[in-house]
C-alpha positions as CSV (number, residue, x, y, z in Angstrom):
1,X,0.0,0.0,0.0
2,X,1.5,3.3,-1.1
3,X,2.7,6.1,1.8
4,X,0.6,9.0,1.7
5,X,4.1,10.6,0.7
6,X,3.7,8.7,-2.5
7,X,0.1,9.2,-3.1
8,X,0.1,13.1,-2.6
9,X,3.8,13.1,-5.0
10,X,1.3,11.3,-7.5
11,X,-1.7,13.6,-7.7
12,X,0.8,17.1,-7.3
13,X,2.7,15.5,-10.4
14,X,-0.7,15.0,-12.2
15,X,-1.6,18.1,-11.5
16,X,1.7,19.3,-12.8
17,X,1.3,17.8,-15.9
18,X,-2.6,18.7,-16.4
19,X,-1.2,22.3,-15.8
20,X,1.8,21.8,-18.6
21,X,-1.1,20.2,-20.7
22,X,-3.4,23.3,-20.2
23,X,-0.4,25.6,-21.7
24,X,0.0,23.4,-24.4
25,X,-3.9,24.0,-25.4
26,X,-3.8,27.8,-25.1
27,X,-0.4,27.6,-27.2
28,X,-1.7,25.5,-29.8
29,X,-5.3,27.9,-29.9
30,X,-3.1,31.5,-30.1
31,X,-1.7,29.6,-33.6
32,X,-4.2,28.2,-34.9
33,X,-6.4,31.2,-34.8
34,X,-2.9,33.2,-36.0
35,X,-4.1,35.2,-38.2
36,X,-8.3,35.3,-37.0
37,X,-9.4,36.7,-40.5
38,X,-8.3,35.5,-43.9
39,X,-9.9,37.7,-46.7
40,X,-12.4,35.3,-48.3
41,X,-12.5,35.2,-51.9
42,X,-16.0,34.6,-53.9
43,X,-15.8,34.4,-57.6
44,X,-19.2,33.9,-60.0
45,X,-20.9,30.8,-60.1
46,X,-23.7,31.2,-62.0
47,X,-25.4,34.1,-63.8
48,X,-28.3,35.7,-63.5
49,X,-31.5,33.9,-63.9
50,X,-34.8,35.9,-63.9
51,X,-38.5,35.5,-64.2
52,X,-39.9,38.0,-66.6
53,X,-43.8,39.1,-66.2
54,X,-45.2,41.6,-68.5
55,X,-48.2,43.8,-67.6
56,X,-50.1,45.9,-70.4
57,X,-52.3,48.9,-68.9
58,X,-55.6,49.4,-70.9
59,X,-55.9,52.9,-72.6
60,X,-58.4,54.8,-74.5
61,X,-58.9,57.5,-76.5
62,X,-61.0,58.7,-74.7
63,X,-58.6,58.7,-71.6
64,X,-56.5,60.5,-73.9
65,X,-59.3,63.3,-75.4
66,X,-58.5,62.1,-78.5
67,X,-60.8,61.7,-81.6
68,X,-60.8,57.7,-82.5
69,X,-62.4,58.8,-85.8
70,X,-58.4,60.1,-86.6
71,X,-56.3,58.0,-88.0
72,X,-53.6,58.5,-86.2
73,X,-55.1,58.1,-82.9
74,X,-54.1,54.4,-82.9
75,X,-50.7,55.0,-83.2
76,X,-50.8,57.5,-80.5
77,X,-52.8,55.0,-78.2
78,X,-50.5,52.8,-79.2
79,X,-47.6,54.7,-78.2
80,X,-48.9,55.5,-74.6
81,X,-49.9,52.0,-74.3
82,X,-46.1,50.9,-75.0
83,X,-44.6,53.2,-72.8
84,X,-46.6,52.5,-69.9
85,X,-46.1,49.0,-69.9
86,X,-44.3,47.4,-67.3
87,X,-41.9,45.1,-67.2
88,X,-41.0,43.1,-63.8
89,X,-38.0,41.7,-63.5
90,X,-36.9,38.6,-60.6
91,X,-33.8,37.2,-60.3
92,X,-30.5,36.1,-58.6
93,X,-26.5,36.1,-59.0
94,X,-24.1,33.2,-57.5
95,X,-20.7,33.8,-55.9
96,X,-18.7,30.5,-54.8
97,X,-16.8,31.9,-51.4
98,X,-14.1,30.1,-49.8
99,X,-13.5,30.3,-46.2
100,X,-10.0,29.4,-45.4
101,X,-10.7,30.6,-41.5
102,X,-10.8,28.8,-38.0
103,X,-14.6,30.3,-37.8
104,X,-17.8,30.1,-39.3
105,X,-19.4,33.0,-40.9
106,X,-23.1,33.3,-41.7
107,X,-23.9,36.6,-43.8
108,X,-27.8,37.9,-45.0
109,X,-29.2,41.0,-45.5
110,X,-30.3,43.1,-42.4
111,X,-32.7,45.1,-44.6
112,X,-33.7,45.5,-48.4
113,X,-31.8,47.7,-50.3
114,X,-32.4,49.3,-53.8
115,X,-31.7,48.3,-57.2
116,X,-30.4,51.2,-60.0
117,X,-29.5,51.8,-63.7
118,X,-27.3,54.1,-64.5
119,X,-29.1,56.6,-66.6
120,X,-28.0,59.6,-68.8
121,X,-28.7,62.6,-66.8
122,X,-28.8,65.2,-70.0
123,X,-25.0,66.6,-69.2
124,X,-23.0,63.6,-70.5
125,X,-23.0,61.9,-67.3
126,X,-25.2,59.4,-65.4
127,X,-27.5,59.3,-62.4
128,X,-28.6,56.6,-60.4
129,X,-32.4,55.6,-61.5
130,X,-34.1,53.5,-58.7
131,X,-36.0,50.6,-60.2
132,X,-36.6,48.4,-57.8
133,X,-35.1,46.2,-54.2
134,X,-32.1,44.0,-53.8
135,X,-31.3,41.5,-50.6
136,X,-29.0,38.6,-50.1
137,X,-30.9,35.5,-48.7
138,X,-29.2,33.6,-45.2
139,X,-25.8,32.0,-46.4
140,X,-24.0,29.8,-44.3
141,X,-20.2,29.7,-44.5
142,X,-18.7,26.7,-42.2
143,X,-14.9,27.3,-41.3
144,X,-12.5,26.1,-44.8
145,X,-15.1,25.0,-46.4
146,X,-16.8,26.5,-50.1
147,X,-20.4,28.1,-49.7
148,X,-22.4,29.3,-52.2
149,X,-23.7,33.2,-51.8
150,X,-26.8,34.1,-53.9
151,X,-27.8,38.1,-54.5
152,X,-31.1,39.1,-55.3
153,X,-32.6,41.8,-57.6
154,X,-36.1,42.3,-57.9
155,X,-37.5,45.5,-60.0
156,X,-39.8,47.0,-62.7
157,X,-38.9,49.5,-65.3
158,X,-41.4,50.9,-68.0
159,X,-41.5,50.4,-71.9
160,X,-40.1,53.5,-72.0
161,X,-36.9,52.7,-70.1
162,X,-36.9,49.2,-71.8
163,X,-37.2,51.2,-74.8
164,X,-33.9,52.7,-74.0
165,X,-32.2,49.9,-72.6
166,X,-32.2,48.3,-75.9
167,X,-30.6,50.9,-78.1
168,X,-27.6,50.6,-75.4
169,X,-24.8,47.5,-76.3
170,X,-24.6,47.3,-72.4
171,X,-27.1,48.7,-69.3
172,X,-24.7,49.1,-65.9
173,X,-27.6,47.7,-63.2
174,X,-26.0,48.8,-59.7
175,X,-27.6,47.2,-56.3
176,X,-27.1,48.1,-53.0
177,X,-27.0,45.7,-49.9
178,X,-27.5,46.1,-46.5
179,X,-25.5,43.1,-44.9
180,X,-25.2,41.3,-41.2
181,X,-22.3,39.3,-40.8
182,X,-21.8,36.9,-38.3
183,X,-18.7,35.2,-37.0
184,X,-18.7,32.1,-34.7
185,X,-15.5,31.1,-32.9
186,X,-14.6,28.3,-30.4
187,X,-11.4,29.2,-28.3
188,X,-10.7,26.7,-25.7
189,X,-14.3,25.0,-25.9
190,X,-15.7,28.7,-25.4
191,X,-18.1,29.7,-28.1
192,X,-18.3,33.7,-29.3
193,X,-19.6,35.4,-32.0
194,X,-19.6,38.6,-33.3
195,X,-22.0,40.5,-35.6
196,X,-20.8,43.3,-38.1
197,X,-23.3,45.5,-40.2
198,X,-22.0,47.0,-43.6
199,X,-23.3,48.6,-46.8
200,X,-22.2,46.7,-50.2
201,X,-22.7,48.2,-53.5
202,X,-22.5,45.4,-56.7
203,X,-22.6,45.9,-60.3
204,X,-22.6,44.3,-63.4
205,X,-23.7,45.0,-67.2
206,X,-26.6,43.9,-69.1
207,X,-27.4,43.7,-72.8
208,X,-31.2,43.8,-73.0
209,X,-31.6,42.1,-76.3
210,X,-29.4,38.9,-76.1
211,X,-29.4,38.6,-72.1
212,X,-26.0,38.7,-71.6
213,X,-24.7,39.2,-68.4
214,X,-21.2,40.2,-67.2
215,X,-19.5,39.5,-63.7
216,X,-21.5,40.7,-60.8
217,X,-18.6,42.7,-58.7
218,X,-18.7,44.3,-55.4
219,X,-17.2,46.5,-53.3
220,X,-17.7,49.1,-49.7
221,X,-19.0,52.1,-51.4
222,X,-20.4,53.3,-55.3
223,X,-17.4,55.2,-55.5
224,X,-15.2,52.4,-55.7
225,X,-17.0,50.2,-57.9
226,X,-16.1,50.0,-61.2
227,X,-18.3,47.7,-62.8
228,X,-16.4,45.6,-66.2
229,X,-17.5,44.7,-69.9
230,X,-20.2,41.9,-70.0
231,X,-17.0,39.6,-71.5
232,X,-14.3,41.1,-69.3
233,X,-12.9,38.2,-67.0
234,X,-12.3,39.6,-63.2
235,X,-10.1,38.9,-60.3
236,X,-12.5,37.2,-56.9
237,X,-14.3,39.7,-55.2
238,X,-12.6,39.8,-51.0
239,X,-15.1,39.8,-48.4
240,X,-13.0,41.4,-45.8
241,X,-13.0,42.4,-42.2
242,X,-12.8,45.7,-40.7
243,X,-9.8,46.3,-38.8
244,X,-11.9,46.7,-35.8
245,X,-13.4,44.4,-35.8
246,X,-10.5,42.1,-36.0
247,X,-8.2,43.7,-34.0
248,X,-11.6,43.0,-30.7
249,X,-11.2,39.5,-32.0
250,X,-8.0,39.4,-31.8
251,X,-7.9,41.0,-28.5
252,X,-10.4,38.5,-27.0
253,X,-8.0,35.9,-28.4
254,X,-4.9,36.2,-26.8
255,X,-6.8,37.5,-23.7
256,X,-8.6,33.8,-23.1
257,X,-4.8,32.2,-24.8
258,X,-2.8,34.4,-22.8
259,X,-4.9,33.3,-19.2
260,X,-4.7,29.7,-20.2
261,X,-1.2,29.3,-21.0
262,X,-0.4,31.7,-17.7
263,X,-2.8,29.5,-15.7
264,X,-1.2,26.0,-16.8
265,X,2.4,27.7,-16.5
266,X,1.6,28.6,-12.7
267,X,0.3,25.2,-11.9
268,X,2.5,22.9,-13.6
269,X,5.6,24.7,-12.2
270,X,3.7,25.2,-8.9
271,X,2.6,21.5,-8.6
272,X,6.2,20.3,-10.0
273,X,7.5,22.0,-7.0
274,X,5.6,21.0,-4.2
275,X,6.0,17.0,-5.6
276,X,9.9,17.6,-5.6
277,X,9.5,19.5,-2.0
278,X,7.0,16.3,-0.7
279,X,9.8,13.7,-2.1
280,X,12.8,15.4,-0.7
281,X,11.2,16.1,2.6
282,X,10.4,12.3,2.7
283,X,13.5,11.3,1.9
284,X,15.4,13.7,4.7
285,X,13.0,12.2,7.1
286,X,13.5,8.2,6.5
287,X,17.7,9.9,6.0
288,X,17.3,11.2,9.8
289,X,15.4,8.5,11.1
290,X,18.0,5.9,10.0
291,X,20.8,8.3,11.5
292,X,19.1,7.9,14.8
293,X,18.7,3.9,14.7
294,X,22.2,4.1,14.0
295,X,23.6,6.0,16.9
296,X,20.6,4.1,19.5
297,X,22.7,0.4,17.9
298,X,26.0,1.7,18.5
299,X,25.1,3.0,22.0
300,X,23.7,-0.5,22.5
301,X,26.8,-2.4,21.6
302,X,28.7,0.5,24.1
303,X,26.7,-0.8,26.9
């Protein structure tokens, strides 16, 4: 049966290595989440694929106070008729995003945002036209795996503006998104997350006539987007982080590392010690203790 000498050695040098163990975790944590955020890169997968519905308004000439004994009051029917059509348009983009990070992401839009043309404004320039709402449906993004991200457009535009649209070899269609992106960590069997709201702006070009579409590209702000040729090839749109936002992620990481590898330093060095203090006083003691049945024997044979 062991000593209690031996038994409380034991569980101090368990404890010692459970502490050296615990630093070991924290250590192996700090680089593994080292760097948190890898730029995720999302290239097109898939164009964009719309439901068209057509709705014709009913006018008369009589609506119009026009004489329908006049020839050409047909044509002029005809011609309000056209340009009062509408035409509603419904239908999606695909990016293929890669996350290469230790966390999951989950991104979707917080609110609708508004779908534009860039129309001639009279002065050789252009001005946003609203025509209709955009959003981004839930996407989840587990950590390093490939998620699909689908953008959504939804508008109407008249038969005048369709009109227009098909005299142009290419229509710039600009949508802005209201985003929420989530982040879901696990440091040390501790779950977080952390939710960032942002403003996207995406465009691409459109040829009315023969539905071509070219690359849907994004970026922070209108300003920066410039939006390419319907058969220009472009580089993977980056869905960043804000430096903020991962500089408090970081923060929070090698806080909870930091307090784990300090933790598991203290004990295993603490627990090592006391072991090798119990051992050594042990030892002293049975040291002394045969001293003194020493000197009692000789005093004995004295005697």
């Amino acid at each position: 049966m062991p000593s209690k000498t031996s038994a409380c050695a034991a569980a101090l040098g368990l404890l010692s290595v459970g502490g050296f163990s615990l630093f070991a975790v924290g250590l192996v944590e700090r680089i593994r989440l080292d760097p948190f955020w890898e730029t995720m890169l999302c290239t097109t997968n898939g164009k964009f694929s719309s439901e068209k519905t057509i709705t014709v308004p009913v006018i008369t000439a009589a609506q119009l106070n026009l004489d329908e004994s006049d020839p050409q009051t047909k044509y002029i029917v005809g011609n309000y008729t056209a340009a009062a059509t509408m035409y509603d348009f419904y239908g999606w983009t695909q990016k293929e995003c890669v996350n290469e990070n230790q966390v999951d992401v989950k991104t979707q839009s917080y609110k609708n945002g508004t779908v534009y043309v860039e129309y001639p404004n009279g002065s050789g320039g252009t001005y946003l036209l609203a025509i209709g709402e955009s959003w981004i449906p839930q996407a989840d993004l587990p950590l390093e795996e490939t998620s699909l991200v689908k953008t959504w457009n939804s508008f109407s535009i008249n038969g005048s503006l369709v009109y227009w649209a098909s005299t142009q070899a290419s229509v710039t269609v600009i949508s802005q998104f209201f985003t929420e992106t989530t982040s879901y960590a696990r440091i040390l069997g501790i779950e977080g997350s952390s939710v960032k709201h942002s403003e996207r702006w995406c465009g691409y070009k459109a040829n009315f006539l023969t539905n071509a579409i070219g690359d849907n590209v994004c970026k922070d702000s209108y300003e920066e987007l410039v939006v390419p040729e319907i058969d220009e090839a472009v580089p993977p749109d980056e869905m960043k982080g804000t430096k903020k936002d991962i500089e408090a992620s970081e923060k929070k990481r090698d806080i909870l590392c930091g307090v784990a590898m300090a933790l598991g330093l203290l004990l295993g060095f603490g627990c090592l010690a006391a072991a090798i203090f119990v051992v050594r006083r042990s030892l002293r003691s049975k040291a002394a203790a045969a001293a003194k049945g020493g000197e009692e024997a000789a005093t004995d044979v004295k005697v």
